[in-house]
N, C-alpha and C positions, 0 to 999 in steps of 0.2 A: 361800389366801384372798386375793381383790384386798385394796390400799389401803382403806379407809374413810375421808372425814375428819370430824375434831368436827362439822362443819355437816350433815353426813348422818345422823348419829349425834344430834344436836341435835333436827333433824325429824322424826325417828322417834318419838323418846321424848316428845317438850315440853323443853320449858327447865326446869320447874319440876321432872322426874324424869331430866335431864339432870344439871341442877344438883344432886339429891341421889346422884345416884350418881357424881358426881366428888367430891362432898363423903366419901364412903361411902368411896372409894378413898385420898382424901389423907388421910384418919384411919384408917387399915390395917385398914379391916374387909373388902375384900375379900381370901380367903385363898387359894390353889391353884387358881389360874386359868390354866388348859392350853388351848394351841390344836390343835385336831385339823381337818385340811381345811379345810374354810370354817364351822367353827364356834368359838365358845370355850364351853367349862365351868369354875364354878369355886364355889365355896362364901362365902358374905355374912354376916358374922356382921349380928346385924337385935336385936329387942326378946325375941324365941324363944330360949330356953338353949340351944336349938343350933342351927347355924350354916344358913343356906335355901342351897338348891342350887338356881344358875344356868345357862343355857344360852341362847347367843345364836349364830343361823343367819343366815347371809345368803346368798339365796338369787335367782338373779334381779334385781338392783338391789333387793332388797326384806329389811330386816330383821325376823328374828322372836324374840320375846324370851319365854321361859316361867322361872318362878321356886315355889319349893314355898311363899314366903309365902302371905298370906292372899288379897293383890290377884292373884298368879298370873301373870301378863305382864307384858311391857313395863314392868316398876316400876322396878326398879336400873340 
């Protein structure tokens, strides 16, 4: 997986779902988050009794973000 930095990561998502999923990470709800190639997976504890299951690809200078919550992408 290249580098990424926060400001690429920032653009993709918004600030405002930027900002909740660094918020998300510094209060330990992200759990088992594994890097495999050029992707990451990992499980979110969220408002759900059990925990949404994450996956983030980057692909081409191009990030793609799918999530089992309700919003489904690019959330976290």
């Amino acid at each position: 997986m290249r580098g990424i930095t926060e400001e690429e990561i920032r653009y993709a998502f918004g600030t405002k779902t930027f900002t909740r999923g660094q918020d998300y990470f510094e209060e330990g709800y992200v759990e088992h988050a594994v890097k495999m190639g050029d992707s990451l997976h990992g499980t979110v504890l969220g408002s759900a009794p059990n925990p949404y299951i994450v996956a983030v690809e980057i692909a081409q200078d191009e990030i793609c973000a799918e999530c089992s919550c309700p919003v489904g992408r690019m959330c976290k």
